[in-house]
Structure formats: C-alpha cells, structure tokens
VOGU-3710 file (C-alpha; in Angstrom, 3 decimals, decimal comma):
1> xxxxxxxxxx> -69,277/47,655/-37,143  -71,670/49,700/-38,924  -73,302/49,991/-42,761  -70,892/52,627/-43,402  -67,893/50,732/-42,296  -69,253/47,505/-44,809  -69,642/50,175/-47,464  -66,391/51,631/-47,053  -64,590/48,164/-47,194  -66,480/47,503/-50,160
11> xxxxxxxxxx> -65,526/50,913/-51,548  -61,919/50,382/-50,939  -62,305/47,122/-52,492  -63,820/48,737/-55,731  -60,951/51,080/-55,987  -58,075/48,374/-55,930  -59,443/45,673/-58,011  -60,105/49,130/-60,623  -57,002/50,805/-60,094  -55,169/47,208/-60,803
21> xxxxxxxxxx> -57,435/46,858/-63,831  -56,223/50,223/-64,791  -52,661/49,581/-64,429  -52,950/46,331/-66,581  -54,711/47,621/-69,062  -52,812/51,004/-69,560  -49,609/49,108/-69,469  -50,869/46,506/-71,997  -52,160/49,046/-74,510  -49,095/51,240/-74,192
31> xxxxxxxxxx> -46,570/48,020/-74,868  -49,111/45,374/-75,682  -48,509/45,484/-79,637  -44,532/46,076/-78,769  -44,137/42,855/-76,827  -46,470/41,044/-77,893  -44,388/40,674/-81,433  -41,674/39,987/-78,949  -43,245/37,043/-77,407  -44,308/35,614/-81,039
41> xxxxxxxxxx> -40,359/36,162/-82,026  -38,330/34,982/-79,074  -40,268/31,574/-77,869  -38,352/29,382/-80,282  -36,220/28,359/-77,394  -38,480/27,135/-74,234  -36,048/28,371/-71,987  -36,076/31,940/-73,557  -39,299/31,640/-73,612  -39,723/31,350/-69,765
51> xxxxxxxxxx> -37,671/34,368/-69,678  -39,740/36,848/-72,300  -43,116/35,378/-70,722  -41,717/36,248/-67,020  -40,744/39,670/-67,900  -44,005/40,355/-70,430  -46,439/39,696/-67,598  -43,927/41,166/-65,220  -45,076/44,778/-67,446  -48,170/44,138/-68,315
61> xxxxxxxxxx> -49,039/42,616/-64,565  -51,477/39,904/-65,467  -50,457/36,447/-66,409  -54,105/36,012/-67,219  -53,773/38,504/-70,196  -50,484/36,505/-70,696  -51,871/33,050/-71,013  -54,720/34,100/-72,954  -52,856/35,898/-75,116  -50,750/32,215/-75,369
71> xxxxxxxxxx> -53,891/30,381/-75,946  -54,658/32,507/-79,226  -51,206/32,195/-80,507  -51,222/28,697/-80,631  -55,082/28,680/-82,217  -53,686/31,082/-84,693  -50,829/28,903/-85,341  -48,091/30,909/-84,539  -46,508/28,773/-81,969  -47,080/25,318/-80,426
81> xxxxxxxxxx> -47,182/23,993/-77,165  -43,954/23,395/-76,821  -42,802/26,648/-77,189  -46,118/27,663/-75,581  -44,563/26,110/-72,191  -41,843/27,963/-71,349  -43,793/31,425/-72,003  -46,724/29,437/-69,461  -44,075/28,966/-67,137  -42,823/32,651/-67,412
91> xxxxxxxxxx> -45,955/34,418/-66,602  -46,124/32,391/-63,741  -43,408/33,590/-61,967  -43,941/37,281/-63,215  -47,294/37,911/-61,712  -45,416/37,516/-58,421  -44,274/40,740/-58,982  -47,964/42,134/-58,246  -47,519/41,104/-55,033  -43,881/42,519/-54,393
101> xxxxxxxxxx> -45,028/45,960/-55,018  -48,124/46,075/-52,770  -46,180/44,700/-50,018  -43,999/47,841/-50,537  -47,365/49,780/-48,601  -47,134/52,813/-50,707  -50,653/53,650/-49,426  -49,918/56,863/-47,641  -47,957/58,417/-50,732  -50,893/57,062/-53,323
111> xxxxxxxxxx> -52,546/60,364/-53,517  -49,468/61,826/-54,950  -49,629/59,182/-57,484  -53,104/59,830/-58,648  -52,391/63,438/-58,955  -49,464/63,070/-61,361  -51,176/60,335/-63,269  -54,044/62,769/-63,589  -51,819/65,813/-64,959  -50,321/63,431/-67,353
121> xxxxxxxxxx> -53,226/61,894/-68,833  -55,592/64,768/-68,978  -53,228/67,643/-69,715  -50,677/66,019/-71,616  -51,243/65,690/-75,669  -48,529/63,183/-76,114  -50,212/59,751/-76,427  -46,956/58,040/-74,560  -47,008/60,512/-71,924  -50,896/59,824/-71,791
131> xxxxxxxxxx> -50,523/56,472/-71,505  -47,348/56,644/-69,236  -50,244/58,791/-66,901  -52,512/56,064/-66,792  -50,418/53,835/-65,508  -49,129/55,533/-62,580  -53,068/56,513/-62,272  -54,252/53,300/-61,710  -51,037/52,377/-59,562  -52,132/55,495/-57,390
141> xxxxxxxxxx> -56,362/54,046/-56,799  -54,740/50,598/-56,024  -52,999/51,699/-53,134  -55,590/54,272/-52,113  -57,644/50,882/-52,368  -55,565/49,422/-50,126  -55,410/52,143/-47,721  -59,323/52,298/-47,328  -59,854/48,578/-47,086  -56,896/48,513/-44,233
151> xxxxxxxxxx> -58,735/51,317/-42,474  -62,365/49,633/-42,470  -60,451/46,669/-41,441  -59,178/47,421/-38,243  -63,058/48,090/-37,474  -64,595/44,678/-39,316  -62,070/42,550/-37,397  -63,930/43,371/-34,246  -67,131/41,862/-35,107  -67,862/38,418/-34,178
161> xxxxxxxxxx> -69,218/37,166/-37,195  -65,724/38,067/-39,112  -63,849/36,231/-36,556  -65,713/33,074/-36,660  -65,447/32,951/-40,764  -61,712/33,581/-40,401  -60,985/31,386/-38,093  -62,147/28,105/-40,673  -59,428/29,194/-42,404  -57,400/27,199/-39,921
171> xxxxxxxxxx> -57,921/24,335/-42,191  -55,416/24,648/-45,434  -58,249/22,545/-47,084  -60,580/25,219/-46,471  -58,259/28,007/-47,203  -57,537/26,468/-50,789  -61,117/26,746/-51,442  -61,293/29,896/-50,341  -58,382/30,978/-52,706  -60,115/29,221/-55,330
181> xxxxxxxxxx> -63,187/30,391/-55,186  -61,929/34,558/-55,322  -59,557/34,129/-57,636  -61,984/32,531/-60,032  -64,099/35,825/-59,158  -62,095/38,195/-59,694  -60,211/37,030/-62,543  -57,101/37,250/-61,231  -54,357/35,798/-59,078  -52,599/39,192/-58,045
191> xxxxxxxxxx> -55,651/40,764/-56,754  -56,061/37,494/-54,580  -52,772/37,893/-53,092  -52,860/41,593/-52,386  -56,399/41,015/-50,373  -54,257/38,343/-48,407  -51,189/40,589/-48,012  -53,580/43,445/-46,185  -55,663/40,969/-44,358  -52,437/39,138/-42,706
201> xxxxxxxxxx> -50,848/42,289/-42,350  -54,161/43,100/-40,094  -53,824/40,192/-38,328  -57,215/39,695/-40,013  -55,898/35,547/-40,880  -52,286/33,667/-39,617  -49,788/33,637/-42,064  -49,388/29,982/-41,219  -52,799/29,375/-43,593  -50,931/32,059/-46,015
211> xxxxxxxxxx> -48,990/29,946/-48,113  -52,824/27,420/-48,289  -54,771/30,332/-49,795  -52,491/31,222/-52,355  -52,102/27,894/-53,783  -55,927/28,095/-54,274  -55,019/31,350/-56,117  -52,978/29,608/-58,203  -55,110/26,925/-59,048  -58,421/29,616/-59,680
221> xxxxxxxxxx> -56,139/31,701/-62,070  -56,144/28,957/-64,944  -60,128/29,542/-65,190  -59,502/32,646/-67,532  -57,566/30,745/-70,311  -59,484/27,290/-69,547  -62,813/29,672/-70,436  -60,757/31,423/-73,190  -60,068/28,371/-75,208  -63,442/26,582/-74,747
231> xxxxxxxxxx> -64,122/27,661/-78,450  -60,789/27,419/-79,899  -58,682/24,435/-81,758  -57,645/21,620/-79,967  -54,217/23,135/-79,314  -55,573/25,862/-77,983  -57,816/23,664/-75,351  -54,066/21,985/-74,953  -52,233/24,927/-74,074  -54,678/26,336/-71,357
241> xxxxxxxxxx> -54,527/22,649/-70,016  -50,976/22,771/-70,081  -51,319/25,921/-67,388  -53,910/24,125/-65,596  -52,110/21,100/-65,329  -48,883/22,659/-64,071  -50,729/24,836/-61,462  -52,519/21,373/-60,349  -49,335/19,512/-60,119  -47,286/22,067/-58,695
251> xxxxxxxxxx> -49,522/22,926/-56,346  -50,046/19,641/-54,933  -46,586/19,292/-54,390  -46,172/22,468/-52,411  -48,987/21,834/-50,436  -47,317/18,226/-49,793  -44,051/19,913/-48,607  -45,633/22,922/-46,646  -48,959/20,480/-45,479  -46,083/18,422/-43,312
261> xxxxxxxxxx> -43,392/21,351/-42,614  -45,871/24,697/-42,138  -44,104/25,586/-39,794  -40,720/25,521/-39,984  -41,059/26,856/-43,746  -43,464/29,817/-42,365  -40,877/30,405/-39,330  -38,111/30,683/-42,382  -40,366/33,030/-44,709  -40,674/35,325/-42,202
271> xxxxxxxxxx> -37,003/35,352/-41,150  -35,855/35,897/-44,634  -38,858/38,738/-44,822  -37,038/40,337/-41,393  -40,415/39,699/-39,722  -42,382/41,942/-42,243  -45,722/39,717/-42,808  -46,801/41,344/-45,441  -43,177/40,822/-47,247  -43,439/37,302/-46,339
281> xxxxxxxxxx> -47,112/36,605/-47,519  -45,355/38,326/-51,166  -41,941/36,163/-51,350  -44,235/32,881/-50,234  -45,942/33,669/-53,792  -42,865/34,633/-55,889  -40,782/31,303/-54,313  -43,347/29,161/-54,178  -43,796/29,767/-58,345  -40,048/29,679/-58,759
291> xxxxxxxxxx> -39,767/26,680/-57,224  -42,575/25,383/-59,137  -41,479/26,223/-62,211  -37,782/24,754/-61,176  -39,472/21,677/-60,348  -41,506/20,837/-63,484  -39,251/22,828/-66,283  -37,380/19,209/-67,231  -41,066/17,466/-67,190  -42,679/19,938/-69,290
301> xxxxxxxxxx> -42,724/17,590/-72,690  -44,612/14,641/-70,175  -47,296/17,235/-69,477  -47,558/18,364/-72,981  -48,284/14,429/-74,142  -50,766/14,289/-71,310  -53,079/16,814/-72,550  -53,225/15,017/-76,018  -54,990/12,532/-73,459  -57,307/15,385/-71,758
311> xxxxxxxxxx> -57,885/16,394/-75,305  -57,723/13,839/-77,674  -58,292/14,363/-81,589  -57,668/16,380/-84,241  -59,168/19,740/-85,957  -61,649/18,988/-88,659  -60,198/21,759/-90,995  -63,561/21,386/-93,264  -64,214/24,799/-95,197  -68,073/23,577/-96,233
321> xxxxxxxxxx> -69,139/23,576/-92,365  -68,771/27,296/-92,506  -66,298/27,781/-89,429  -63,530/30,329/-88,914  -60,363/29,553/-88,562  -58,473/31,699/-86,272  -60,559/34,216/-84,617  -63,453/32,959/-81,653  -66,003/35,631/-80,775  -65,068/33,707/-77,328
331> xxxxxxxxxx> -61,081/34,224/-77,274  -61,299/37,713/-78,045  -58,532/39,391/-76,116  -57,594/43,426/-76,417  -53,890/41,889/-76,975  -54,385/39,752/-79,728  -57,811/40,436/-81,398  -56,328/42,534/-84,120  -53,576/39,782/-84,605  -56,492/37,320/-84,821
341> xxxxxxxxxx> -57,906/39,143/-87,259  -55,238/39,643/-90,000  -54,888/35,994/-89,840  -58,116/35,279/-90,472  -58,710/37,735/-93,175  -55,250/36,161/-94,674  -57,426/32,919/-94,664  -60,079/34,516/-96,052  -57,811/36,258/-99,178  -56,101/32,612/-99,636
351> xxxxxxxxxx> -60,016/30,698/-100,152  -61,024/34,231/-102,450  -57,724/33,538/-104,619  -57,952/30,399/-105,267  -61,687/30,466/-105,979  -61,068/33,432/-108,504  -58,582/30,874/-110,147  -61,254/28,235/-110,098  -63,601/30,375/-111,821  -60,942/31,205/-114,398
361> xxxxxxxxxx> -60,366/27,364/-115,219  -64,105/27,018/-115,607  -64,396/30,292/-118,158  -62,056/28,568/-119,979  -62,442/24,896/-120,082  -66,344/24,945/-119,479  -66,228/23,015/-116,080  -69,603/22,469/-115,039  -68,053/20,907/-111,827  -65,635/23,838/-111,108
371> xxxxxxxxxx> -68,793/26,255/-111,178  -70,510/24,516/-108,362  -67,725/24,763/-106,142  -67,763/28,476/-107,118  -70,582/28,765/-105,946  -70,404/27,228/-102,832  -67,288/28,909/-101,923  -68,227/32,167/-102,487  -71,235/31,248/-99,741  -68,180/30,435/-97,273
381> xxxxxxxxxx> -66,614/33,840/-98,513  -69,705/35,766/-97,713  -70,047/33,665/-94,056  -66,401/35,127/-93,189  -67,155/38,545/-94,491  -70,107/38,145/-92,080  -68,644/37,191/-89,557  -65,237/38,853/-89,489  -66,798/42,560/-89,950  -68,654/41,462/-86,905
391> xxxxxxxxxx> -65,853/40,145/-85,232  -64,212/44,125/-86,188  -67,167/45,760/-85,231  -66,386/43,853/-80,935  -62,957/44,299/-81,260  -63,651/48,085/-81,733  -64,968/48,233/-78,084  -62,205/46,904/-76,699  -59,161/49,368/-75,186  -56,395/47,774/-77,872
401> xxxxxxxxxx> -53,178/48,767/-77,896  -52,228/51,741/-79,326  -50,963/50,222/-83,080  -53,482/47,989/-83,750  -56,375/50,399/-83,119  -54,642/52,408/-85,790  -54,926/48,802/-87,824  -58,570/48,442/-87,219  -60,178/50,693/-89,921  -57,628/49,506/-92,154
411> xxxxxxxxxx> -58,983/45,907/-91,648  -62,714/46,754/-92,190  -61,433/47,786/-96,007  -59,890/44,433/-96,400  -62,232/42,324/-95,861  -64,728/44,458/-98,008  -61,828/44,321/-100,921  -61,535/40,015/-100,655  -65,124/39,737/-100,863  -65,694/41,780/-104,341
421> xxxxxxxxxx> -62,791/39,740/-105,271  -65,214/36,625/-104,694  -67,803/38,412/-106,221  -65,676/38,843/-109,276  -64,968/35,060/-108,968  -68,838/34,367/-108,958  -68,906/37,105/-112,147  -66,848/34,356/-114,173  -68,582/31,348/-113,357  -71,596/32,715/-114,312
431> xxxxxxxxxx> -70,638/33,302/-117,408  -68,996/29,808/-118,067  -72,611/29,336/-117,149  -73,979/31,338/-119,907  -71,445/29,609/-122,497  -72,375/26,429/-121,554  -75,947/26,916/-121,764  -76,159/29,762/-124,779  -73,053/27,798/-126,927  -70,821/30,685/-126,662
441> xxxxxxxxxx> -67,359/30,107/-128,303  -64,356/31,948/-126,939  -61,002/31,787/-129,672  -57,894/29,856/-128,512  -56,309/33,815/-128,421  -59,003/34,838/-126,288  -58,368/32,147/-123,563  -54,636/32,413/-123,737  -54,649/36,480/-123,336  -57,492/35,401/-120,114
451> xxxxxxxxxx> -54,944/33,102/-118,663  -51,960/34,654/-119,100  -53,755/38,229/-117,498  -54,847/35,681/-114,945  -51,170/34,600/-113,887  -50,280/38,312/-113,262  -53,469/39,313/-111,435  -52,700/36,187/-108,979  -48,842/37,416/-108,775  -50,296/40,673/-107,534
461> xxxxxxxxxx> -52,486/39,179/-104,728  -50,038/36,578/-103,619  -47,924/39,514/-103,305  -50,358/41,721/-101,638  -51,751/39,362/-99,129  -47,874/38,891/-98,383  -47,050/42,965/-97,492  -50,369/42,982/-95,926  -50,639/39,511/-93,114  -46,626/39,823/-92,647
471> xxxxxxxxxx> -45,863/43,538/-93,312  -43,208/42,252/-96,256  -42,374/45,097/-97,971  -39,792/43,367/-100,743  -42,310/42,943/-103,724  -43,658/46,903/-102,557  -42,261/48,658/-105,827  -43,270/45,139/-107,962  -47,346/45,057/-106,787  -47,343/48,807/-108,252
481> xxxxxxxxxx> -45,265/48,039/-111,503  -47,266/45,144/-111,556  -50,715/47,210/-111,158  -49,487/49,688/-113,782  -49,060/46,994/-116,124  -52,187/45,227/-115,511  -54,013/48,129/-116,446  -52,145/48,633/-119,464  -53,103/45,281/-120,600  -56,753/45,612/-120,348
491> xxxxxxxxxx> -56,828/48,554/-122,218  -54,658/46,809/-124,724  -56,671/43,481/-124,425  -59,814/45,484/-125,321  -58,634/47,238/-127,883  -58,033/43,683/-129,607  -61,469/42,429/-129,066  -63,089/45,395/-130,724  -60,674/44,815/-133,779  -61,867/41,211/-133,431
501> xxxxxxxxxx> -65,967/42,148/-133,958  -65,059/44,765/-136,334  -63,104/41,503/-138,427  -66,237/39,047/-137,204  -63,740/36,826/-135,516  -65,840/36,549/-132,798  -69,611/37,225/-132,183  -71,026/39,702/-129,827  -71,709/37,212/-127,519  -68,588/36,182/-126,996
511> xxxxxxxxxx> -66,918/39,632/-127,081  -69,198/40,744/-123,861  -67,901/37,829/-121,813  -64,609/38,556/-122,674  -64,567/42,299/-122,221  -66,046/41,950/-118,831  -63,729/39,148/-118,042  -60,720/41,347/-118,196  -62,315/44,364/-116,842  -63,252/42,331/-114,062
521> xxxxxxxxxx> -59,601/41,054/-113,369  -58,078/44,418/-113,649  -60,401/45,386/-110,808  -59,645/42,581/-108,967  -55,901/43,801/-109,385  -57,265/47,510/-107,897  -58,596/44,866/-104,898  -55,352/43,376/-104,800  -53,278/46,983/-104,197  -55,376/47,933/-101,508
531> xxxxxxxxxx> -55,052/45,034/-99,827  -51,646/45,460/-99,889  -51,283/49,342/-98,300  -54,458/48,599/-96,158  -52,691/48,836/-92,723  -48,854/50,218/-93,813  -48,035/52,560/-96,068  -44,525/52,935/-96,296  -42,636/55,923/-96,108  -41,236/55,287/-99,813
541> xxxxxxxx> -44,826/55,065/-101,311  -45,980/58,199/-99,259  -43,240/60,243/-100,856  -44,411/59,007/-104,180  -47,813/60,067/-103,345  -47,507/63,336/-102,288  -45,190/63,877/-105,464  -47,828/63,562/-107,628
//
C-alpha cells in the first residue's frame, strides 16, 4: 500500500459521498416544492402519512432532508407530532432504497451515466431536462465512486494495519460505534450503508457484524434533525426526539433479536439475497426498518407522550422579547426555508395590521396608552424586518427548489411593504401625539370618515395577506375593486376637508392631521395590493395588465 493508493481511496470516497449529494439535491430541487405540498396535504392520516414520507424520501434519497424538513413543519405549525409520526416512520423505510440501488453495482456502466447527465445539463435549455441531467449526473460520480474505492480496496486490505482495525469489528458493540460515529460524519445513513455494502462485498469486514454497523447508522442519522431543532419550538425539539427515540428503541430491539440469533438470521439474509453479500448487507437495512417500523407503528402515541417528558414545557409566545416565530437561522433547510419564510412574514403582516388599527383607535380616541404600545411594536416590526431580510438574504445561497427560488425576490418586497405599513402605523400615533399635546380637535365627521376608511383598508390586507401566505385567489377581483375604491375615497375625503377650512369648520391644524391620515391609509392600501400579487400573479390579472 502506497500514498497513491490512500489518495485514491480517498478520491473515490470524495466522488460518492458528492455524487450522492448531487443526486439528493438535484432530485429535491427538481420535486422538492412539488412534494413537499404533498407531504403538508396528505399526513392527516398517520398511516398515509407513513406511506407519502416512505415514497418522498424514497425520491429525494435522504430521510435526513425528510425529517428536517418534518421538524420545520411542525415549528411552523403546519402539522403536529402525531401526524409528524407516520411521515418519521416513512422516511425510515425509504432511505433503504439508497442502499438497494448501489447493491445493483452499476459501477462499470457509470461513465455512461455521467456522460448523459452531462449532455443534459449543460446542453439542454429546458430547466426539467436540466434538472432531470443532474440527477442521473450525480447517480453516474456515485458509482464511479464506488468503482474507485473498490479498486484501492483490493490493495488497502493487504496491509496489516487495515486488518487489525477491521478485525475489532468482531464485537457488534464496537461495530455500533463505528456506525455511529460515520454516520454522524457524514450526515447521512445511506452513505454509511453503501461504504459497508463495498467493504463486505471486499471481504474487507464479515457480514455477520453487518447487520451491528448499520444499527449504529441508524442511530447516528437522528443527529441532523436533533441539531436542526436545537433552536426551534418545543414541538419541534419533540418531533426530532420522536425519530431519535424510535431509532433508539428499535434498534435495541433488533440488536436483542440478531445479538442472540446472528447467525441463523445472517445464514437466512443471505439465502433470501441468493448468496449476493452485497444484496444481503442492502435487504438487512430495508427489513430491518420495516420491521421496525411494524413493530412500533401501534406504540407510536406512547412515544409521542414520552417526549413531552424529554421536553417538558410550553412556548413562551411573548412578542416584547423580540423572537421570531417560525423561521431559525439554525433550521434553515433548502426544502422548507422559503415555506418558513412566508409564514413568518404572514406573522409579521398580522402584528403590522393590528398595530396600524391600534394607531387608528389612538388618532381617534386620544389613547395615550395605545401610543406606547405603538411604539413598541413597531420596534418588534423593525426586529423582524431585520431579521427576516437577513434570513432572505441565507436562504438565497442555498440550491432551493426550482418554485420557491422564483418566490424569493418576491418575498424581499413583502417584507419591505409590511414594514412602511408599520411606519404608517407609527405616522398616526404620532400625531395622536401632537393632538394630545398641541389640543388639536378632530370633528365627529372627521373620525367617522377615518374609521370607516379604516375598516376597508383592513378588509384589503386581511384579504391580501390571505392570496399571498395561502395562494387564495377568491377575494383576487375584490382586493382590486377594493383598491380602486379606496383611492376614490381619499380623493373624495380630501376634497371635503378643503371645503371644511374654506367654511372654518376645522383649523389648519387639524386639517393636516387629517389629510395625511387618509393619504397615509390609501398608501397603506397600495402596501396591501402588493402584498397580495407579490409571489402569484394570476393568469386573469396578467391579461388585465397587458390590456391596458
């Protein structure tokens, strides 16, 4: 064994654990978006959603992306841990498939995939077909991976030193760790496995220890969403317990079982794998899981209750320590950051409505209370701005999925629209400031045509924030009629406070907080449109556009 052969093992190493990140990721950007609206839909049922979460990390070939993904629905609030089991469950059993197709030993046709995936994704101007390309790319460098490693194996086994580290993997204690330990590394599960499929297809380690190793996989692939959720909700903590606590349990049971039968259970995996080790080492994963998930499916609500005792309490939901709600600089996943994001900025539209309400009531009814809490909400509006722009600016690294990178500029706009609707909040209470202090009367008429321009303006947003988080086009054609309309009334409403000064019903004063009162809700109404066609604009409002 020389440097070269050490460098070449190394190398070969490189190009499968990239040419597996390549597959995942192309795959997850090309249907990410696609299933992921899937898996939010279909998990009301925990049995469907084993089923969805089986065959969504089945295409996207990473349960890690799948639980994390998980993790962040349930912080978001889009699912709980109930229904956040059976999708736990799924992905379990589909990143067995991983395994299935490296044990398949493609490795002397790989080239032929890297050439096609090359054609298609640098000579092909259709996105799909781009993406499609990638895919088959990075399935292509996995198996030349696998090829190169297998080669500088057959030389590495020879060396003393290799055999005496492989042989302490005689001990399934050992061999756990060992599992443990890589996976943790390398992020991932089905890289794990493939190394053991080409080192016991080398004869490199007995597939007696096998079934030991992976059950350390499976144990080192909870890390991911255990790290994810660190900085999320409670629930979220609770759901990547509930994947460490089934991997835990499960395994200990399996390694029960196998620990006292090795081998007449190894002797039977490689029957029903025709004597094919590498075959075996792949089904050991895939039943083991299945069994697993068999196993623990009817016991699924005990292990939910149990991580209310890993991780007791509640959320402290308190807007005045300046936290966000639904988006972690530490969750951020290509999958769901966009997702994330709309929620948050929802949140964000919600606290800048009903502040610009707040600052309404204290125009009006000269609520020295009410202004305060203006005030200090429009801090918390600035924080999110802050921190959600930022949040946009990371997520703009990231290799999204195809439809929500075509959301992200849309989403910058947004938040920049809610926060000059706070600013138009802080507009008003400063100038219930300046009645309070300067005297300043304001007619009963005044503050009824204020209100009442008021009720429509917050129509308009509730609308808007509606088409825009949920993509609810049935109040489309009303936000514009509505717009339309708004404008139309603070022409009119001007018009009838210059007839009032011309009559000296009102006093100059006066008339400039009222003129910039309605001015400043009709913009706020401009706010509320855009928020509204931010991220879709329907086909029906893009004919009307290019009408005129």
């Amino acid at each position: 064994m020389n440097i070269i052969t050490i460098f070449s093992l190394f190398g070969g190493l490189g190009l499968f654990l990239y040419g597996m990140s390549q597959m995942s990721e192309s795959l997850e950007k090309a249907a990410g978006a696609k299933m992921r609206s899937i898996l939010a839909v279909f998990t009301k049922n925990r049995f469907i959603g084993l089923l969805v979460g089986m065959i969504f990390t089945a295409i996207i070939q990473s349960s890690n992306a799948t639980t994390v993904m998980v993790v962040s629905f349930v912080n978001s609030g889009l699912m709980n841990l109930m229904q956040a089991t059976g999708i736990i469950l799924g992905a379990n059993i589909g990143t067995t498939i991983t395994g299935q197709l490296i044990a398949f030993n493609l490795s002397d046709i790989a080239p032929l995939f890297v050439i096609i995936g090359v054609i298609m994704s640098m000579f092909c101007k259709n996105q799909k077909v781009q993406r499609a390309g990638d895919v088959i790319l990075g399935f292509g460098i996995l198996f030349m991976g696998l090829k190169v490693m297998g080669e500088s194996l057959t030389i590495v086994k020879q060396s003393p030193i290799v055999k005496e580290f492989l042989s302490s993997l005689s001990s399934p204690f050992i061999a756990i760790l060992v599992g443990f330990i890589a996976t943790s590394i390398l992020q991932s599960s089905s890289a794990t496995v493939g190394i053991i499929i080409l080192m016991a297809s080398q004869n490199l380690i007995q597939f007696m220890i096998c079934p030991f190793v992976i059950l350390g996989c499976n144990i080192g692939s909870c890390v991911s969403a255990l790290l994810a959720s660190l900085n999320g909700r409670k629930d979220a903590k609770r759901a990547a317990m509930i994947h460490f606590l089934f991997n835990v349990i499960g395994s200990a049971i399996m390694f029960t079982v196998i620990f006292i039968f090795t081998k007449p259970i190894t002797g039977a995996l490689l029957g029903i794998s025709g004597g094919n080790v590498a075959r075996a080492v792949a089904n050991t994963h895939s039943l083991m899981k299945i069994i697993e998930v068999a196993m623990l499916f009817p016991f699924m609500g005990w292990i939910v209750k149990l991580t209310y005792k890993v991780v007791p309490g509640n959320d402290d939901t308190d807007e005045d320590e300046y936290e966000l709600n639904y988006i972690k600089q530490s969750m951020m996943s290509p999958a769901t950051a966009v997702m994330d994001a709309i929620h948050e900025i929802e949140h964000m539209g919600k606290v800048a409505m009903s502040n610009l309400e707040l600052s309404m009531h204290a125009l009006c009814e000269l609520d020295g209370e009410a202004i305060e809490k203006v005030y200090k909400t429009e801090k918390y509006i600035d924080f999110m701005n802050s921190k959600i722009t930022d949040y946009l600016v990371r997520a703009n690294e990231l290799e999204l999925p195809t439809a929500d990178a075509d959301k992200l500029g849309g989403l910058f706009h947004v938040v920049n629209d809610i926060e000059r609707i706070g600013d138009h909040a802080e507009n008003m209470a400063e100038a219930a400031r300046e009645r309070i202090d300067s005297g300043v009367k304001l007619s009963d008429k005044a503050i009824r045509q204020m209100n009442d321009m008021m009720k429509s303006v917050q129509t308009l947003l509730e609308y808007a924030l509606d088409m825009f988080t949920n993509g609810n086009q049935e109040h489309m054609r009303e936000i514009l009629e509505l717009e339309d309309a708004i404008d139309e009334l603070e022409k009119k409403l001007q018009r009838s406070h210059i007839k009032r000064l011309t009559k000296n019903k009102c006093t100059p004063e006066a008339g400039m907080i009222f003129a910039d009162a309605v001015s400043g809700l009709e913009r706020v109404a401009d706010h509320g449109t855009n928020i509204a066609f931010a991220i879709m604009v329907p086909d029906e409002y893009k004919s009307d556009e290019e009408e005129e």
